[in-house]
Structure formats: structure tokens, C-alpha cells
C-alpha positions in Angstrom: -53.8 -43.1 78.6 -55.1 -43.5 75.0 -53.0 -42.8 72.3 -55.0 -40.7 69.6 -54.9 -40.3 66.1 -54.0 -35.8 66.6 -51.1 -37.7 68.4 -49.9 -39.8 65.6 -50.6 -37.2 63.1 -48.5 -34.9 65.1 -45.5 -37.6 64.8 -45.6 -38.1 61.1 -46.0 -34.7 60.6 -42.8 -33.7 62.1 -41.0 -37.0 60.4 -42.0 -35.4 57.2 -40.7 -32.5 58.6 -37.8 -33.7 59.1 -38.0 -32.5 62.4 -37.8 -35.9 64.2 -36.0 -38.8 63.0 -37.3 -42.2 61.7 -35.5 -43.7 64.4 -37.2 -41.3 67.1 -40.3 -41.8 65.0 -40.2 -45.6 65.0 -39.2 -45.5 69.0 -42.2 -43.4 69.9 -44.2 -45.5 67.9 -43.1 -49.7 69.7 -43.3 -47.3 73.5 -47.0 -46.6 72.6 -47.5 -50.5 71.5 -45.8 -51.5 74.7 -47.5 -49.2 77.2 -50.4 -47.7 76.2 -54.1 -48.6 74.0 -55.6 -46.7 71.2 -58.0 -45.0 70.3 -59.5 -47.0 67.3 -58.1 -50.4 65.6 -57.6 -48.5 62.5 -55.2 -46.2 64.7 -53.6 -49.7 66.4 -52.5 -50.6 62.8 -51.0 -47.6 61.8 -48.6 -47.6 64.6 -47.5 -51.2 63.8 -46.8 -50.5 60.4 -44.8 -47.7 61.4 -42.9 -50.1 64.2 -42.5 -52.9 61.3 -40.1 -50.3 60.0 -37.6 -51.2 62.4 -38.3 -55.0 62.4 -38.2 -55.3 58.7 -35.7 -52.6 57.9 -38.1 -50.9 55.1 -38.9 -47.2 54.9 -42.8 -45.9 53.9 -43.4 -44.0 50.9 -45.0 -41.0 50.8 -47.8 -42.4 49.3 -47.8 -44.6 52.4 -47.6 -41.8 54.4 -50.5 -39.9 52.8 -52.7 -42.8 53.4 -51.7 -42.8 57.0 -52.5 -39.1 57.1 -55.6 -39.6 55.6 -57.0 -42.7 58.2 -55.9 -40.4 60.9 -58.8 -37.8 59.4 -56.0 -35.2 57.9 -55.7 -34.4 54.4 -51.5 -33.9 53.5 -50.9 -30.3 52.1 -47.7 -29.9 50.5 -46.3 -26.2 50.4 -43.0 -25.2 48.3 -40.8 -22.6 50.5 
């Protein structure tokens, strides 16, 4: 099964959420690497980056995470509750 980029976009949203945890984030992410292909490249590199996060101990920005959003086709709307 191919992981898709409504997948992915589903993850970071709930990270940004704060629904899910970076840990749980980063998890989901290295299982998809290990067991299953992507959609696109583009998609391919996304979920490394966010798997680096582990490896390298570093945390995205939300810049970072806007670009993400935006590669996946999504536009980031941020809304003040």
C-alpha cells in the first residue's frame, strides 16, 4: 500500500494539533519508510525529514512545517479559539 500525501497531511495536522506526539509522529513516519512506498519522491522526502527528527534530535519549525503542508498540496490556515 502507497502511502499518500492526505496521509501525511493528516499526521502533521494532528502534531500541530497537538493531538499526536512528535514521538508518535516521528514512529509513524520510520514504519512507513520501513514497510511501505510512496506516492511521489517529493512525498519520500518529506517523511525522511520528519524521521531525521529522531536520528538527529532536532525539532521542525513551523515554517518547516508550512512548507511541508504546502508540497503535500494544502495551504496551513491558522485559527485563534
Amino acid at each position: 500500500m502507497k502511502v499518500t500525501n492526505q496521509e501525511i497531511a493528516s499526521l502533521l495536522t494532528q502534531y500541530m494539533n497537538h493531538t499526536i506526539t512528535r514521538e508518535s509522529l516521528i514512529a509513524q513516519c520510520e514504519e512507513f519508510v520501513q514497510e511501505r512506498t510512496f506516492e511521489s519522491r517529493e512525498l519520500q522526502n518529506i517523511v525522511a525529514r520528519i524521521g531525521w527528527m529522531d536520528v538527529h534530535n532536532f525539532d521542525v519549525s513551523f515554517d518547516d512545517l508550512t512548507t511541508m503542508v504546502q508540497q503535500l498540496g494544502y495551504h496551513l490556515v491558522v485559527e485563534m479559539v
